[in-house]
One Martini backbone bead per residue (centre of mass of N, CA, C, O) as a GRO file, in nm:
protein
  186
    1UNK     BB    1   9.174   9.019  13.914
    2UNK     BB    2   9.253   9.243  13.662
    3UNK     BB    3   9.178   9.295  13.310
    4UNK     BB    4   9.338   9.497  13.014
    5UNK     BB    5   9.176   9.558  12.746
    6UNK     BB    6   9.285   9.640  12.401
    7UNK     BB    7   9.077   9.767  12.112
    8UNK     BB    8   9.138   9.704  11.720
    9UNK     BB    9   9.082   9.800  11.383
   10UNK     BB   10   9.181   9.787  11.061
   11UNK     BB   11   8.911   9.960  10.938
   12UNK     BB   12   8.937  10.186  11.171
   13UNK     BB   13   9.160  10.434  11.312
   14UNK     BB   14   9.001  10.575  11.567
   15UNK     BB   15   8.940  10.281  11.704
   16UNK     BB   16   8.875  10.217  12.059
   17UNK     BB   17   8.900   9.990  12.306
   18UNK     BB   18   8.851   9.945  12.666
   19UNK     BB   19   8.853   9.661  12.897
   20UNK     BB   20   8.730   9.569  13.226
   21UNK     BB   21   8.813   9.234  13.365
   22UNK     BB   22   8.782   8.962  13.540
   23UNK     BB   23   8.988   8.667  13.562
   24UNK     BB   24   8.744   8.488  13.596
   25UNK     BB   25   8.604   8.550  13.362
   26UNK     BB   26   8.485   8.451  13.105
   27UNK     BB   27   8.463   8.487  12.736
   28UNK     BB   28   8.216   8.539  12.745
   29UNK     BB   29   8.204   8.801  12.880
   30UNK     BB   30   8.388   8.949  12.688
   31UNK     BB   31   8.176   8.956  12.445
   32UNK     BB   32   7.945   9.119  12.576
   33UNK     BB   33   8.126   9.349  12.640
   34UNK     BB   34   8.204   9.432  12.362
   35UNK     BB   35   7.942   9.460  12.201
   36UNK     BB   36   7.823   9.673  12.365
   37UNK     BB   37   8.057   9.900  12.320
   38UNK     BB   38   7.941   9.829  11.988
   39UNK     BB   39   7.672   9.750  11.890
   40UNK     BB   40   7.653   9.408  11.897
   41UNK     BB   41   7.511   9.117  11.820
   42UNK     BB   42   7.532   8.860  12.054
   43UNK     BB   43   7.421   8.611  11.844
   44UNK     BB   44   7.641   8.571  11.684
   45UNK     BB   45   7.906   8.436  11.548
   46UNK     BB   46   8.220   8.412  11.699
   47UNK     BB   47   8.563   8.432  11.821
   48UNK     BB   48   8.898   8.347  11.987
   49UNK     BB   49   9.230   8.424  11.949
   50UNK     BB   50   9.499   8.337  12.023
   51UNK     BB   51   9.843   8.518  11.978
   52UNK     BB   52  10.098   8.541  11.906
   53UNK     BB   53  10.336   8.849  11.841
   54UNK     BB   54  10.241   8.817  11.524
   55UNK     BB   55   9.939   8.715  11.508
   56UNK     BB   56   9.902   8.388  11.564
   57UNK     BB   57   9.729   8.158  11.545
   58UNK     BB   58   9.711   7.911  11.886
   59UNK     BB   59   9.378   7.937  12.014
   60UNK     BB   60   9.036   7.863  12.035
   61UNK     BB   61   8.714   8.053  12.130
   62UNK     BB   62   8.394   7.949  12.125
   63UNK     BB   63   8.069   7.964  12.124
   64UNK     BB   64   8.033   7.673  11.954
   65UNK     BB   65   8.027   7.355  11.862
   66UNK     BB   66   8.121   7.254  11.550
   67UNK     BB   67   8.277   6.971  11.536
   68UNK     BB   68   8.543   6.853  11.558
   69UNK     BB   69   8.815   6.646  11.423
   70UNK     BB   70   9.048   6.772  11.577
   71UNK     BB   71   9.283   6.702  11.861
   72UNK     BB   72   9.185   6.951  11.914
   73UNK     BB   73   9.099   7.152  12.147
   74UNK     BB   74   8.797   7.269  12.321
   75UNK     BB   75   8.677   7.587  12.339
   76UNK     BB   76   8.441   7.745  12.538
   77UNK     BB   77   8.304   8.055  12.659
   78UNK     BB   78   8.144   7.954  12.908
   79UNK     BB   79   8.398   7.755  12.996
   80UNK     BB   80   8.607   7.976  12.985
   81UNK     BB   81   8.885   8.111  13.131
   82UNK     BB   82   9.084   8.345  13.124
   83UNK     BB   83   9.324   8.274  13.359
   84UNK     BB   84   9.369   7.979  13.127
   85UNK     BB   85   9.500   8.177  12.868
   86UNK     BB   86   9.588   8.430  13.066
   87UNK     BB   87   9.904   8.548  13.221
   88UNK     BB   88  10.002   8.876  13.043
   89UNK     BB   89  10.093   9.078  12.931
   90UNK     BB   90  10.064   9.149  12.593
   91UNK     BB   91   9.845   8.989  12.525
   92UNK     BB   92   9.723   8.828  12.229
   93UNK     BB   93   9.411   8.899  12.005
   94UNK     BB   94   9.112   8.766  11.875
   95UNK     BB   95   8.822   8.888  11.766
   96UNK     BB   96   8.566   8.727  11.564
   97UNK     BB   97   8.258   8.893  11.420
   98UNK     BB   98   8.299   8.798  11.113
   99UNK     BB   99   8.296   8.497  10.936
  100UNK     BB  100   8.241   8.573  10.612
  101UNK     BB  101   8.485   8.809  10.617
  102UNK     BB  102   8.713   8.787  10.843
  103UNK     BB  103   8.629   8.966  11.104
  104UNK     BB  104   8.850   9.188  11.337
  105UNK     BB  105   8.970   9.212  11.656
  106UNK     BB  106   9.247   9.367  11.809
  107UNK     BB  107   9.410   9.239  12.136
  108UNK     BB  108   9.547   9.347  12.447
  109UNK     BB  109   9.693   9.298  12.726
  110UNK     BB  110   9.770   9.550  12.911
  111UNK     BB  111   9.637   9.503  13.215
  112UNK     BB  112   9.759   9.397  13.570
  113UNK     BB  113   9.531   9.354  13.840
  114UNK     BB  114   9.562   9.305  14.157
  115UNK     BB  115   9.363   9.303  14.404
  116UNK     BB  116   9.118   9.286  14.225
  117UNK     BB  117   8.765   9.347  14.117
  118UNK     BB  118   8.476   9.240  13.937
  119UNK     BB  119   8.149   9.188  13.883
  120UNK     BB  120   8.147   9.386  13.604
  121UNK     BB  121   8.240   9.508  13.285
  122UNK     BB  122   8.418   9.779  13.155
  123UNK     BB  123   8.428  10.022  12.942
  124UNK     BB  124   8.647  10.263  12.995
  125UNK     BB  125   8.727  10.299  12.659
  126UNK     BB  126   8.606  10.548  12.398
  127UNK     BB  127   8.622  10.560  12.061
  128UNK     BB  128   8.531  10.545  11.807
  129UNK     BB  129   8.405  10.394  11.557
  130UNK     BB  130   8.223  10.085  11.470
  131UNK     BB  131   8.223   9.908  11.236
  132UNK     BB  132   8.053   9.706  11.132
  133UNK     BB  133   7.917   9.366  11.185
  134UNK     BB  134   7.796   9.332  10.857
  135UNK     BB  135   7.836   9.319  10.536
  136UNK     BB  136   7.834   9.307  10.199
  137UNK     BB  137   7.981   9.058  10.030
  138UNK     BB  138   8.005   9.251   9.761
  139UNK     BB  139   8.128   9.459   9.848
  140UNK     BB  140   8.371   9.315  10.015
  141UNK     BB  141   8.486   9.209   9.721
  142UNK     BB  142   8.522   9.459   9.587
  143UNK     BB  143   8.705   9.588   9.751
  144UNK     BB  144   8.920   9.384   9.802
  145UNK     BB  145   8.969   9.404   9.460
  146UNK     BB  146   9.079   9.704   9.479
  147UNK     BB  147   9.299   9.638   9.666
  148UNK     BB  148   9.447   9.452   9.475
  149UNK     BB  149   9.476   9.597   9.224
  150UNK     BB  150   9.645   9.836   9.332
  151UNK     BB  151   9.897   9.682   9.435
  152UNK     BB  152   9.963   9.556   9.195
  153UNK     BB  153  10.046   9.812   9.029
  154UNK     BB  154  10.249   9.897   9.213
  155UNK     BB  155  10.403   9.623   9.202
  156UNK     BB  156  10.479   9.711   8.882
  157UNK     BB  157  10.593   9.978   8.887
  158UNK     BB  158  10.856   9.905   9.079
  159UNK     BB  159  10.940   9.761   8.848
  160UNK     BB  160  11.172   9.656   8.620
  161UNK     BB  161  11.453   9.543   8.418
  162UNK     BB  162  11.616   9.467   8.643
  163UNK     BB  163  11.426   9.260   8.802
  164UNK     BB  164  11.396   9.060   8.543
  165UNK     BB  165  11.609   9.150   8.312
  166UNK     BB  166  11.725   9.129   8.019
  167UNK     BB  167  11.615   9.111   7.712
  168UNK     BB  168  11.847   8.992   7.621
  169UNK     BB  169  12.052   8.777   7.471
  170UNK     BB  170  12.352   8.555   7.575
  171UNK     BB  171  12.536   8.309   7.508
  172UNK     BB  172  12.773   8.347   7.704
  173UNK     BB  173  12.584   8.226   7.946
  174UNK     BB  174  12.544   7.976   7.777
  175UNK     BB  175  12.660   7.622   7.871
  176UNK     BB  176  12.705   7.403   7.668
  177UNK     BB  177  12.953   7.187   7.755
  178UNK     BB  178  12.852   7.139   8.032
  179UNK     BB  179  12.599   7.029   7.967
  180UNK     BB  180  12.705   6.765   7.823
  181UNK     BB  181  12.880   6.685   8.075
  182UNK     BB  182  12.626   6.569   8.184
  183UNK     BB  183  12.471   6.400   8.409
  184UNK     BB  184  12.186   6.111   8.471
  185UNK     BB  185  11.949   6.024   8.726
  186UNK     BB  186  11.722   5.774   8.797
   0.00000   0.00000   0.00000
């Protein structure tokens, strides 16, 4: 059986890969396929999370044991196998390639070919450049923040005098007569 996965990223618009690989093969084998794919170092530290249709990471498998004390398995991607965690259509996947700012491709097992094997992973659909596999930390920050205060500033302006209510106060909106008769329990 062979599995077809897309892959893209939030990062470039126009950047696309399709890998297929056999369901046989292991985890390590589909990121070294990947990283072919876009010329990233097969070498760093790694990992995959299985997604439920949300996107919400609920299975991970690492490139080595990071010694984990959570009572949850622990998958390592040289000895875990694909058709061990994926078994149709439709699945998300993350494969997170830059650890320090927990940067990802987001992945569809899009389509499952029965009766057929491959030997090696290949690389079906190439679109588009792969963001760099490293960014520069404080630039990564910078950007960030220039994102998040750009949000603010809109979701700023988009507020007005009626989401907040009213400057003025009224007396008539507050009831002191009820207040007084409440009780109040230790």
């Amino acid at each position: 059986m062979i599995f077809n996965f897309r892959i893209v990223s939030d990062e470039v618009d126009n950047f696309k890969r399709e890998i297929k690989i056999d369901a046989d093969a292991t985890f390590l084998d589909l990121k070294n396929a990947i990283c072919e794919s876009v010329d990233y170092d097969k070498n760093q530290m790694s990992s995959f999370f299985i997604c439920d249709d949300s996107w919400e990471k609920e299975k991970e498998i690492t490139l080595e044991d990071m010694g984990s004390d959570s009572d949850q398995d622990v998958y390592l991607m040289d000895n875990t196998v694909l058709s061990d965690l994926i078994d149709d259509e439709g699945q998300h996947l993350m494969f997170t390639f830059d650890y320090m700012t927990d940067r990802s491709f987001f992945m569809e097992m899009k389509e499952l070919i029965p009766g057929k094997n491959l030997m090696d992973p290949i690389c079906s659909l190439s679109l588009g450049k792969a963001p760099a596999q490293n960014v520069d930390l404080e630039e990564f920050e910078a950007k960030t923040d220039a994102k998040a205060a750009a949000a603010a500033t809109a979701a700023a302006e988009d507020m007005d005098e009626e989401f907040f209510g009213s400057d003025s106060f009224n007396e008539d909106e507050f009831d002191v007569a009820g207040f007084d008769e409440m009780t109040f329990n230790d």
